[in-house]
C-alpha positions in Angstrom: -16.3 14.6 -2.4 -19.8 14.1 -1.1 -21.9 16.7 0.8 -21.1 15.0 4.2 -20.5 17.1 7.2 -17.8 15.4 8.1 -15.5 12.0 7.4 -14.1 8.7 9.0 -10.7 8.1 8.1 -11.8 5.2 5.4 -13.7 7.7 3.5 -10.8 10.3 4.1 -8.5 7.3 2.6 -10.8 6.2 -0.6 -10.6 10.1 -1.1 -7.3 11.0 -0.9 -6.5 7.7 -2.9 -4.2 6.6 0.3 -4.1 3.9 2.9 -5.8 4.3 5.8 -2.9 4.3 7.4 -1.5 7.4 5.8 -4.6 9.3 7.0 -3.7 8.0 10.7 -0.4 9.5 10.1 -1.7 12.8 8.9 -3.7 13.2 12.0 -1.4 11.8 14.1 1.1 14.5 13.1 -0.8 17.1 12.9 -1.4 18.0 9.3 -5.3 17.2 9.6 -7.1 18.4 11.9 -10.0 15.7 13.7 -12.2 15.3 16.2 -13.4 12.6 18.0 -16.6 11.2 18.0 -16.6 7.4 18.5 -13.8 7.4 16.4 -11.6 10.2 14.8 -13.4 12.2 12.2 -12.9 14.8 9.9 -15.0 17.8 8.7 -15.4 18.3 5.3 -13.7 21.6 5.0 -10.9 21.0 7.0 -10.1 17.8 4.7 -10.1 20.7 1.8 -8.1 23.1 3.6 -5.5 20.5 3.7 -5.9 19.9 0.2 -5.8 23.6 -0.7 -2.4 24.0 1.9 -0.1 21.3 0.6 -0.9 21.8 -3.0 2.5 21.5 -5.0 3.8 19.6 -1.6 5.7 16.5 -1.9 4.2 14.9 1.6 6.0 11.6 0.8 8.0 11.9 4.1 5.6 14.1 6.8 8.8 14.7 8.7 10.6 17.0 5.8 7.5 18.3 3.7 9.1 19.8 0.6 7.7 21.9 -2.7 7.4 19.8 -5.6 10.3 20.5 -8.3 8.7 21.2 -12.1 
C-alpha cells in the first residue's frame, strides 16, 4: 500500500487483488466505509481497518460472513 491519503475503488481493487466490482459491493453493503468526492473513495486507514476486522473471515458471500475453518 502506498502512502496515499485515500483510494478510488480501482486502486482499492488492484489492492485487495479483487474486481472492482467486489469493492462496489463492499461499500455498497457496508463493510467499507467511503466517501465521496467525485467519485467514492476510500481512506487509507479505513481500507486497513477492514483488513485488520475480517482477518480469518471467509467474505465469499457478504450476506453470511463466516470464520475461516483451519
Amino acid at each position: 500500500m502506498g502512502d496515499d491519503l485515500i483510494y478510488t475503488v480501482k486502486e482499492v481493487s488492484k489492492i485487495l487483488k479483487v474486481n472492482i466490482n467486489a469493492v462496489y459491493e463492499l461499500l455498497n453493503k457496508g463493510l467499507l466505509p467511503y466517501l465521496i468526492l467525485g467519485s467514492k473513495k476510500i481512506y487509507r486507514k479505513d481500507l486497513i481497518e477492514f483488513v485488520e476486522r475480517h482477518r480469518n473471515k471467509d467474505l465469499s458471500n457478504l450476506d453470511n460472513i463466516q470464520d475461516i475453518k483451519h
